[in-house]
C-alpha positions, 0 to 999 in steps of 0.5 A: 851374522855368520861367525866366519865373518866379522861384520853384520851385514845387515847392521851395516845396511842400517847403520849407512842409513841412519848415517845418510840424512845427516851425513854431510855434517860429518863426512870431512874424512870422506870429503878429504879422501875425494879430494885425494883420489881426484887429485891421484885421477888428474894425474893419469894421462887416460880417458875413462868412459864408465866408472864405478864409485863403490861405496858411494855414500851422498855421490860427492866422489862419483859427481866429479869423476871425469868419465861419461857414465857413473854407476855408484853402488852402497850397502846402504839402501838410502845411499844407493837409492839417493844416487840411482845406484846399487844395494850391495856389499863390496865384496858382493858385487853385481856387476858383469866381468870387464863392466868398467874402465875405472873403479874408485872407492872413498872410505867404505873398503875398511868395513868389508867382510872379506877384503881380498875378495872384495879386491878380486872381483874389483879387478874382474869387473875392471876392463883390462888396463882399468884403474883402480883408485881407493881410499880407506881407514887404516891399522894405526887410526884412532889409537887414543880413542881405543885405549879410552874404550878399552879402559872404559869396559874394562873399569865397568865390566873387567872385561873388554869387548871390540869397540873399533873395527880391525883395519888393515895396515899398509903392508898388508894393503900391498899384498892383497893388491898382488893377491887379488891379480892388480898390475903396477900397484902403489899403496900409499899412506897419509896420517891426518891429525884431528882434534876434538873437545871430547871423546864424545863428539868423535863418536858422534863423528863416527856413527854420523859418517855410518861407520859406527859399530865393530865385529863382535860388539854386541853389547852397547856402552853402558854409563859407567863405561862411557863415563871411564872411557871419557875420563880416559880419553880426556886424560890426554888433553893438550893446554888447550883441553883438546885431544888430539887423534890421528886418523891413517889414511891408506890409498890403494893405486892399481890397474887390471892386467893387460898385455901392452902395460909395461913389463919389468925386464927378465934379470941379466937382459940389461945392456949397461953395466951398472959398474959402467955407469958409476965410472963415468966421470959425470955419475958425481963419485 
């Protein structure tokens, strides 16, 4: 792994598919983010032609976009092979410039070495006015569940090692999108509540949906830690003995520039005057 990035590449590729075979018993958040993105799609009064699902996974987003040809692409050999797709990492895509009048990607962009040039090169193979719809894990995801691992490497070793991936926060999300060249940008966020027996099955969630793993975290859980780290989790059980957790959800909406989107207007080329409008007898003050 090259120290300036904060992924291993090819522990991702093997994780993805370790991940592919069971994936569907796991892949809820992703099935809900589908969901999500199509919803955002219907809305867009457009037809598409040729779409590009990156970080496809089983295909269940690219199967239903209504477009006439899908490419998908995955870091994962048996996801990109499973749907007649790409190998490839995000930020290191194959594609010629302006090869897609749509680009969507469904939980994949959270685990990308570098996110702004994964947006970039997202924009330059979009066609001028292409769409761009995503959805990935954000910044305030999983709070209880790494403070447990904290607590847990920190009972067993003093010391502590990342357990769970850096994820980008809203915030951010909206300036990489200006950074990246993206036109009428829209970053949304979603806080999903779920709730799970134990710390356990989470992670088995985690490491079944392929995003197990985090940068640097080199040396595994051992039983000591896992142990604190579970008592630690369960500490916050409701009556009911479970925890609760919240997975954040950002949604990215952009379109590739092109000359005939709508511009802003140049400040002082307003026709009505504000100050007009608030004293006419209908404006309610």
């Amino acid at each position: 792994m090259d120290i300036a990035e904060p992924f291993d590449r090819r522990l991702r590729r093997l994780r993805r598919d370790r991940a592919a075979p069971r994936f569907r018993e796991h892949a809820f958040l992703r099935d809900h983010m589908v969901e999500e993105l199509l919803a955002r799609l219907a809305t867009v009064n457009r037809r598409f032609s040729r779409a590009l699902d990156l970080g496809a996974a089983d295909g269940a987003l690219g199967v239903r976009l209504p477009v006439e040809s899908v490419v998908s692409a995955d870091a994962g050999f048996r996801f990109a092979s499973g749907t007649g797709g790409v190998q490839c990492d995000e930020d290191r895509l194959p594609f010629a410039d302006g090869s897609f009048d749509l680009v969507v990607s469904a939980g994949a962009l959270h685990l990308v070495n570098d996110l702004p040039g994964a947006l970039a090169l997202i924009r330059r193979v979009l066609k001028p006015d292409g769409l761009f719809l995503a959805a990935f894990a954000g910044g305030a995801s999983l709070t209880r569940t790494r403070a447990a691992l904290l607590a847990g490497d920190i009972a067993a070793t003093d010391g502590a090692a990342p357990r769970i991936a850096p994820m980008v926060d809203v915030r951010a999300a909206g300036d990489l999108l200006g950074r990246a060249g993206f036109a009428l940008p829209v970053v949304d966020v979603e806080a999903v509540p779920i709730r799970y027996s134990g710390l356990l099955p989470l992670l088995r969630d985690i490491r079944g949906a392929g995003d197990a793993g985090a940068p640097g975290a080199r040396t595994p859980l051992g039983r000591h830690a896992v142990a604190a780290a579970a008592a630690a989790f369960d500490a916050e059980a409701d009556a009911d003995g479970r925890i609760a957790e919240v997975m954040e959800i950002i949604y990215l909406t952009a379109w590739s520039p092109s000359p005939d989107q709508p511009k802003p207007l140049r400040p002082g080329s307003g026709k009505v005057s504000l100050a007009d409008v608030l004293r006419r007898p209908d404006a309610g003050i």
